[in-house]
C-alpha positions in Angstrom: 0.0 0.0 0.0 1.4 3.2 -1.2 0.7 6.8 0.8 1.3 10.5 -0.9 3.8 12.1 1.3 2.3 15.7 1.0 4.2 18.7 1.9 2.6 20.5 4.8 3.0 17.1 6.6 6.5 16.5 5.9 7.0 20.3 7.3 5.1 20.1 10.5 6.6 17.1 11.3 10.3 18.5 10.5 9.4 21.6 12.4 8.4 19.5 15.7 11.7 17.2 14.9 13.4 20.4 14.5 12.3 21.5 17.7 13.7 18.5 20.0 16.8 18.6 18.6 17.0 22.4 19.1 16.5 21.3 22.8 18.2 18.9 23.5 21.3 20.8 21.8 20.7 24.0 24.2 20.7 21.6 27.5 23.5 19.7 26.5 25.9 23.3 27.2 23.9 22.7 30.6 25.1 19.6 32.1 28.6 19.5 33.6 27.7 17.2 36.8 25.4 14.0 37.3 23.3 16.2 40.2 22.7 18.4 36.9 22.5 15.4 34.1 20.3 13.1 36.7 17.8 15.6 38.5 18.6 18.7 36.7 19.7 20.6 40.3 16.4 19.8 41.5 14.7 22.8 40.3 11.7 22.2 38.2 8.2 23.6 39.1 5.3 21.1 39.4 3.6 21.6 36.2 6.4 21.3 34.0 7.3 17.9 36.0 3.4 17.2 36.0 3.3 17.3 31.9 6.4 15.4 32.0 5.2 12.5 33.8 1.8 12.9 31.4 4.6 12.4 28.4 6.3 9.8 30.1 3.7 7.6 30.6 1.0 8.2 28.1 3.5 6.2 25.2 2.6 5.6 21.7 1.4 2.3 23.3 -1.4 4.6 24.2 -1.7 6.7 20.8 -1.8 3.7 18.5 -2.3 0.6 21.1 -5.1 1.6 23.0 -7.2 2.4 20.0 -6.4 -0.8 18.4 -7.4 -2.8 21.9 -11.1 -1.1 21.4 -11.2 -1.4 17.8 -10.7 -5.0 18.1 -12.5 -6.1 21.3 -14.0 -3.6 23.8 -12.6 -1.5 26.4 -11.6 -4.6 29.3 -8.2 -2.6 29.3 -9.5 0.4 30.2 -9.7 -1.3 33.8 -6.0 -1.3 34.0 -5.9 2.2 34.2 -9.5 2.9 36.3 -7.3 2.9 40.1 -4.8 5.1 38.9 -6.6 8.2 41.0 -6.7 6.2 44.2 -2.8 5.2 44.1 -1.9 8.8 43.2 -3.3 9.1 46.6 -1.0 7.0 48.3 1.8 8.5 46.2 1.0 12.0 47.4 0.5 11.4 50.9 3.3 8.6 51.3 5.7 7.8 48.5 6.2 11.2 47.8 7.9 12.1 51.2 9.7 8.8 51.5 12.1 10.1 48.5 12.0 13.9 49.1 13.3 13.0 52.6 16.8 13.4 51.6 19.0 14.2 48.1 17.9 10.9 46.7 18.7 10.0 43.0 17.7 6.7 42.3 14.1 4.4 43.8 16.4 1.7 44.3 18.6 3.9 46.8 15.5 3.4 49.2 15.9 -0.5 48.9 19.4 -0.5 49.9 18.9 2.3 53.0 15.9 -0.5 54.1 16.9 -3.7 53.8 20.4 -3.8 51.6 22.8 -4.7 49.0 21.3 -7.6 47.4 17.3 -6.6 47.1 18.7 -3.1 45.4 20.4 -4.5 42.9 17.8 -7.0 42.0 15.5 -3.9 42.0 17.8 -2.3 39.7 18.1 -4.7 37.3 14.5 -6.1 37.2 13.8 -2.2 36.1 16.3 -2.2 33.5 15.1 -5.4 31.9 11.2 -4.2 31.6 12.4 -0.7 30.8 14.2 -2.5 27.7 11.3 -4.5 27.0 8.8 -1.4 27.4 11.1 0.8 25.2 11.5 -1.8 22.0 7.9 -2.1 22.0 7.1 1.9 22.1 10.2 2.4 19.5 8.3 -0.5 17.2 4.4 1.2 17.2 6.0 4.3 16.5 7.5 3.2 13.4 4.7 2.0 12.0 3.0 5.0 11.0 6.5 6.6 9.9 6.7 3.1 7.4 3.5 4.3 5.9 4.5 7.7 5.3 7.9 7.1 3.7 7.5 3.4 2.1 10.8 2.1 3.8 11.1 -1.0 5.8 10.1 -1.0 9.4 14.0 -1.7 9.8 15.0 1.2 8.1 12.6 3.3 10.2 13.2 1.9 13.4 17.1 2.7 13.7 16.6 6.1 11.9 14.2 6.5 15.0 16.0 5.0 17.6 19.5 7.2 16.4 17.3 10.6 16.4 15.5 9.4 20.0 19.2 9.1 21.4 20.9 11.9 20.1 19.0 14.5 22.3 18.8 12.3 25.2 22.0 12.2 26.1 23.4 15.9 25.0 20.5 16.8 27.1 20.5 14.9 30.3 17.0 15.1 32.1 16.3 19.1 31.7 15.9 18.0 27.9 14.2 15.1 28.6 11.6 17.1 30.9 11.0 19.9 28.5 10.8 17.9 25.6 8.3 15.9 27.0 6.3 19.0 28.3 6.5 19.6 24.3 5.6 16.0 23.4 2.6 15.9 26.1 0.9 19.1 24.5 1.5 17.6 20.9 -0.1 14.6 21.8 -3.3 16.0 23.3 -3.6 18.4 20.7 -3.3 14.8 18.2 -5.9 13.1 20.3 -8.5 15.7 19.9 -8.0 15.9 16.2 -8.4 12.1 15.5 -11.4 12.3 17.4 -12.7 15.7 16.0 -12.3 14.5 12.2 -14.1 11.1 12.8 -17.3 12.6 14.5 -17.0 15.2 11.6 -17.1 12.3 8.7 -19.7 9.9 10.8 -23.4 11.4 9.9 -24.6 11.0 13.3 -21.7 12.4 15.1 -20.7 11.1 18.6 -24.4 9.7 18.9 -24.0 7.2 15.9 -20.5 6.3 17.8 -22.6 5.3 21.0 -25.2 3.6 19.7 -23.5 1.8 17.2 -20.5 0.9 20.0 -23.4 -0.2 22.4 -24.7 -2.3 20.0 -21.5 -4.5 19.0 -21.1 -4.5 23.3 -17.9 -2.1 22.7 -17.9 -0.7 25.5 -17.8 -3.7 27.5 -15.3 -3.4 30.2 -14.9 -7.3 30.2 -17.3 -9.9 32.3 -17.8 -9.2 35.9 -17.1 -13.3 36.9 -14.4 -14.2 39.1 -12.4 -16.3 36.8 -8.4 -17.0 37.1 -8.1 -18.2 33.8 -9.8 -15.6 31.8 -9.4 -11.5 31.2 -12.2 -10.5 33.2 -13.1 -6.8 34.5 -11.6 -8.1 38.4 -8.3 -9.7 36.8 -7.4 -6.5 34.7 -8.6 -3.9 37.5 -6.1 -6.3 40.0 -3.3 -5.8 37.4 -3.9 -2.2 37.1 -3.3 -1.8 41.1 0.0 -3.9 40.5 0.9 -2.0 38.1 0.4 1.1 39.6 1.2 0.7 42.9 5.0 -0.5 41.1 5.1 2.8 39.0 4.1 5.2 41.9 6.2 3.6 44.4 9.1 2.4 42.5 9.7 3.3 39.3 12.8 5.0 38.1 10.7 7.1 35.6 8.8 8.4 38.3 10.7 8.9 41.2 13.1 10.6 39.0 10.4 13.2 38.3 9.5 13.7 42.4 13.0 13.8 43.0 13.8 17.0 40.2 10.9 19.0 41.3 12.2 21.9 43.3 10.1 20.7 46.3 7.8 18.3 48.0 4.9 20.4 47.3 5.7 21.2 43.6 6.2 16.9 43.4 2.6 16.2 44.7 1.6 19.5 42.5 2.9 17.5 39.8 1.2 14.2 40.7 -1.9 15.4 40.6 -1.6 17.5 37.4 -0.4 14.4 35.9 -3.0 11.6 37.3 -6.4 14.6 36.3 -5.5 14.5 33.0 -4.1 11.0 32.5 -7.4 9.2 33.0 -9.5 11.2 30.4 -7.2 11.2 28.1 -6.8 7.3 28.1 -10.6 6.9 28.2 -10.6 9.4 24.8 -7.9 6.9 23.4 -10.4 3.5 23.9 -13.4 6.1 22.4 -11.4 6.8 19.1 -10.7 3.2 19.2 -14.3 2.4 19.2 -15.6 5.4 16.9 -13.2 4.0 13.9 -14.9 0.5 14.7 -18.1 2.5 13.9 -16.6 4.5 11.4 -15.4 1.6 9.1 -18.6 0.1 9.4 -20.3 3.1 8.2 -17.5 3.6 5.2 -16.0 0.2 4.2 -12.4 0.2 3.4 -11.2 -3.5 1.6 -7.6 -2.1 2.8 -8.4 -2.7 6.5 -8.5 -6.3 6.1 -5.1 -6.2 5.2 -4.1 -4.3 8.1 -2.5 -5.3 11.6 -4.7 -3.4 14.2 -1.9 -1.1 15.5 -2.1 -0.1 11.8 -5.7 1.4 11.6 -5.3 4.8 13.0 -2.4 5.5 11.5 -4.2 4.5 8.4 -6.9 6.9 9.2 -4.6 9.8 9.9 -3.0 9.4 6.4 -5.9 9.1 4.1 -8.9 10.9 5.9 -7.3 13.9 7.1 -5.9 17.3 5.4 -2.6 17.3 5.1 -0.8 19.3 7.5 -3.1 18.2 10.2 -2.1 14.6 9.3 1.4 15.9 9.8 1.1 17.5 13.3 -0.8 14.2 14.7 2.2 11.5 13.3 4.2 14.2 14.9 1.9 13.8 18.1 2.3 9.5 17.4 6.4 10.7 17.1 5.5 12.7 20.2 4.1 9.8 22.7 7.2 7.7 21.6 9.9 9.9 22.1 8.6 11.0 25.6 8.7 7.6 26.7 11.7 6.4 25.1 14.4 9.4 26.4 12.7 9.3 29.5 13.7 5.4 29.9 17.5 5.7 28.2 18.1 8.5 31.2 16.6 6.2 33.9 18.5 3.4 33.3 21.7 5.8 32.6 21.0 7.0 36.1 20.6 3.7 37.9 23.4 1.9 36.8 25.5 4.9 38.0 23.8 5.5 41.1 23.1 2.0 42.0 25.6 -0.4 40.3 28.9 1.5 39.9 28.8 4.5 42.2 28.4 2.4 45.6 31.7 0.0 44.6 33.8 2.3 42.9 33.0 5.5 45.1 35.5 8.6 45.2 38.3 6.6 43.2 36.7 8.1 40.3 35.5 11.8 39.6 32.6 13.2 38.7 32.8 14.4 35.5 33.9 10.2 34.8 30.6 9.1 36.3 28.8 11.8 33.6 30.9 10.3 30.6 29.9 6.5 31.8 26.2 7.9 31.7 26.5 8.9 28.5 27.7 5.7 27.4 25.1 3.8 29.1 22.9 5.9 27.3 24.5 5.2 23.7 24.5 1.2 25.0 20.7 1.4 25.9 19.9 2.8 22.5 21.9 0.3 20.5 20.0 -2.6 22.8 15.9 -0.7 22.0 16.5 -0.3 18.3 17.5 -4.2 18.1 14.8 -5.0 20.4 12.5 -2.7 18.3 13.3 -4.8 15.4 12.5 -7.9 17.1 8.9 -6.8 18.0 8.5 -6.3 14.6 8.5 -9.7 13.6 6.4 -11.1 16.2 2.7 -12.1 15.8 0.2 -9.9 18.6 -3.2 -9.1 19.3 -2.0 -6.0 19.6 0.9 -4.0 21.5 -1.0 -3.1 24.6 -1.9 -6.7 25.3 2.0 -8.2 25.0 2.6 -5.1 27.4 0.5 -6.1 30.2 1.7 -10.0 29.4 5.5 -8.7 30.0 4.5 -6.5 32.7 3.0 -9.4 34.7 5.0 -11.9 33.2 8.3 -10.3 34.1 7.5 -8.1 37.1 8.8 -9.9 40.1 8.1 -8.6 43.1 9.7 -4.7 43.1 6.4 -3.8 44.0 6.2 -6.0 47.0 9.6 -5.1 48.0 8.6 -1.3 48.0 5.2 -2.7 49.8 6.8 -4.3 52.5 9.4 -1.7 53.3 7.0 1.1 53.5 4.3 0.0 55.5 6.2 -3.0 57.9 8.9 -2.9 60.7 9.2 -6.6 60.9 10.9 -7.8 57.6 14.2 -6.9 57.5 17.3 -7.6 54.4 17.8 -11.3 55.5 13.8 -12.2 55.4 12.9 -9.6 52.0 16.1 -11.3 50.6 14.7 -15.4 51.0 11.8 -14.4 50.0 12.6 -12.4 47.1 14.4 -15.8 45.8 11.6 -17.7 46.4 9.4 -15.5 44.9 11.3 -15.1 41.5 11.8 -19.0 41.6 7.6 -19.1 41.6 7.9 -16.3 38.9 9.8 -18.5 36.5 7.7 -21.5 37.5 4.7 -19.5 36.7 6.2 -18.3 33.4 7.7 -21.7 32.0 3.7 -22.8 32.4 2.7 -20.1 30.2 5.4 -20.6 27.4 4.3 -24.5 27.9 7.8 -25.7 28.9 6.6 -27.9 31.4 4.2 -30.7 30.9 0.8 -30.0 32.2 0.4 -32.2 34.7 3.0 -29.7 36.2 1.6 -26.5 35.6 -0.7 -24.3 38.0 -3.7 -22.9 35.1 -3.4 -19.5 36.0 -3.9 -15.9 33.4 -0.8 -14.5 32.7 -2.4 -11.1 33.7 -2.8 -12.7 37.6 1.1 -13.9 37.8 2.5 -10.3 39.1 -0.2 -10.6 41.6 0.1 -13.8 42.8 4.6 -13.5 42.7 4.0 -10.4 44.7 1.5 -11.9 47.2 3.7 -14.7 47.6 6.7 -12.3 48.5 5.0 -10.5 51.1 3.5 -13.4 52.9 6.7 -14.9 52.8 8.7 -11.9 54.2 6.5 -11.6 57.1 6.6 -14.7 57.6 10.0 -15.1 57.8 10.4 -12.2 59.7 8.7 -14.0 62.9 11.3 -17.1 62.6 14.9 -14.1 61.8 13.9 -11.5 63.9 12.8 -7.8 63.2 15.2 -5.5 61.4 18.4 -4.0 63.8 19.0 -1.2 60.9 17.6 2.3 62.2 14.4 2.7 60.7 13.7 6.6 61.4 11.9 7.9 57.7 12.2 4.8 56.2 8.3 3.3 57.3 5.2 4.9 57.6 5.6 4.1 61.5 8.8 6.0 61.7 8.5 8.7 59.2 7.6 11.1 61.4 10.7 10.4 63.8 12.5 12.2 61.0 10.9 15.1 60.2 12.7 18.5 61.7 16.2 15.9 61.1 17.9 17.5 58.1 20.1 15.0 55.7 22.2 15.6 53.5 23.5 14.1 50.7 26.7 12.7 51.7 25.1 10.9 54.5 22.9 9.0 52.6 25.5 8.3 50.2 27.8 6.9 52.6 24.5 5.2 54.7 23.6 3.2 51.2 27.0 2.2 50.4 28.2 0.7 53.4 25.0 -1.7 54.1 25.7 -4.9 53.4 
């Protein structure tokens, strides 16, 4: 299938390209130290951290998979996404203060001041390997709509991406990343509301002909209501959505990155709630365009939609139902929810394998400015790793991207967020009983998982969802842990600010940074 490349999109989206580069070339004069290349001196105000974390998180995997989950079942995985607002709760009244205690750079720092060495760097690298994952798929739906507009291989497209992506990440550090994805987050709400806009425009009854049509086929079905293990009911996707979010909130690089560069604790819950009030409409909006070009392509039949992937259909819309120029700006706004995402991981992962795997062991041998080069590398590394891992995605048969994300997510999640779980709201477990049972539990992960890939003969497998293994490898870590803690012993480390029982203690007890430095990197 061939697409006219017309020239008012080709300039809109050169002018937004244009536009992150200009960025990230302007920060990189900017960044002489990791406090600046990490955290950008802590300095940012809560709305530009707020749209940051809106850019972050609302991916491409929202723009093009999201639509494509609605246009080819109903809107089940909406309920992933439905207890965002009560966590943000929890993250403004309790994770929020747990990191803006001290001058914090990493999530994982936490895990090492509660329980030590060995549950941080499992924490560490359990974030890398999903933020890999995460990144190859967002890199892959973002090239799609880039193949149709130029005609060149999804290969092709991919590493041109993947090279661009990088370049401004690391010249930039994270005050590029956080204003280019205040850039990218407006770019991709003003996208939404023109996909939207243009099919109610073209469908003679407007959003009424969407509703009643949608009702009809049951499209807005958010999934049976039965308690079922084994199938993708409304109760099985709502408990991934708390896993999911309870791990973002609590312990994700991405995030905690964002509470720790605000310029304050108030500005950081500022930003959490700017973030979590728009986030929630705006994915709701994403399941209704997914529905509306269901309707849509019912009213006007296209024979080219049957050749199609489902991730392809909106971008197919965009590029042959609406003026050019408009077209442009939203592939920019597809472009947009990638890139947020993408330069957003490639700085995490720079910054916790400084902060968490090098820094600790090789300490004051080494400068600063040496620990800034190595970040960059990381970076460059990481890139090289997403484009192959882009490539790869691309050749795999899906239902579509959102679904293999919340597979991976469960699949692969461990139990960080039972680790975070346990540390903030218990004084029993300490690094001996989170540690056992953090082996245990990533033993029953990989049991769980060879059952799914059908590695193991049946007789040997528990019949489980793969959406209900994070819950269950978490639930078994915690009930482990506390048990365990009864036959060790409670924790002898000092617990003051580190629980929701002692945080308190520490208030009116300034910190500073060397002293949590030297506190992480002398626990065994």
């Amino acid at each position: 299938m061939e697409l006219m490349l017309r020239p008012l999109d080709i300039a809109a989206i050169v002018a937004y390209l244009a536009a992150m580069i200009g960025i990230g070339i302007y920060f990189s004069r900017r960044n002489n130290t990791t406090e600046e290349y990490f955290v950008g001196n802590r300095s940012f105000s809560g709305w530009v951290i707020g749209l940051s974390m809106l850019g972050t998180i609302v991916s491409s995997a929202t723009f093009l998979a999201l639509p494509a989950a609605a246009y080819v079942l109903d809107w089940r995985q909406l309920a992933v996404n439905l207890v965002l607002p009560f966590i943000a709760v929890l993250a403004v009244l309790i994770f929020i203060p747990f990191f803006r205690r001290g001058k914090l750079t990493s999530a994982f720092e936490y895990l090492g001041m509660r329980y030590g060495t060995l549950p941080r760097i499992y924490g560490t690298l359990s974030f890398i390997f999903l933020q890999l994952i995460r990144m190859s798929q967002i890199l892959f739906l973002v090239s799609i709509p880039v193949q149709f507009l130029t005609g060149l291989p999804i290969e092709v497209v991919v590493v041109v991406a993947g090279i661009f992506i990088a370049f401004y990440t690391i010249a930039g550090g994270i005050e590029a990343v956080v204003w280019t994805d205040v850039v990218q987050a407006l770019v991709l709400m003003a996208g939404c509301l023109l996909c939207f806009t243009y099919i109610v425009i073209d469908l003679p009854g407007g959003v009424t002909q969407i509703v009643e049509a949608g009702a009809a086929e049951n499209k807005f079905s958010l999934g049976s209501f039965e308690w079922n293990l084994n199938e993708r009911t409304f109760w099985t996707v709502v408990i991934l959505g708390i896993i999911n979010w309870l791990a973002i909130y609590s312990g994700d690089q991405n995030m905690v990155q964002r509470y720790l560069a605000a310029r304050s604790t108030r500005e950081a819950r500022k930003a959490t709630i700017i973030y979590s009030a728009i986030a929630l409409p705006m994915w709701t909006m994403f399941f209704f365009i997914g529905t509306a070009l269901f309707v849509y392509y019912q009213a006007f039949p296209d024979s080219a939609i049957a050749g199609l992937e489902t991730d392809q259909v909106l971008p197919y819309f965009i590029l042959t139902r609406i003026p050019a120029g408009l077209a442009g700006l939203i592939i920019a706004a597809v472009m947009a929810a990638a890139m947020s995402s993408l330069d957003s991981g490639i700085n995490s992962i720079s910054t916790v394998t400084v902060v968490d795997l090098l820094r600790p062991y090789l300490g004051k041998e080494y400068s600063d400015r040496f620990y800034l080069r190595v970040a960059r590398t990381v970076a460059a590394l990481v890139s090289v790793l997403v484009v192959s891992g882009g490539i790869l995605f691309s050749r795999i048969e899906k239902e579509s991207m959102n679904d293999i994300s919340l597979i991976v997510t469960s699949l692969f999640g461990g139990c960080l967020m039972g680790l975070f779980m346990m540390g903030f709201f218990t004084r029993r477990v300490n690094g001996t009983a989170a540690t056992i049972a953090m082996l245990l539990a990533i033993m029953f992960n990989a049991y769980l998982g060879f059952g799914l890939l059908k590695w193991l003969p049946n007789a040997w497998t528990f019949s489980v969802h793969s959406y209900w293994i994070g819950a269950l490898v978490n639930l078994v870590f915690a009930v482990t842990a506390y048990l365990m803690s009864f036959v060790i012993g409670t924790s002898t480390r000092d617990l003051t600010g580190l629980t929701v029982w002692t945080l308190q203690k520490s208030r009116g007890r300034t910190e500073d940074a060397a002293q949590l430095t030297s506190s992480v990197s002398t626990q065994d």
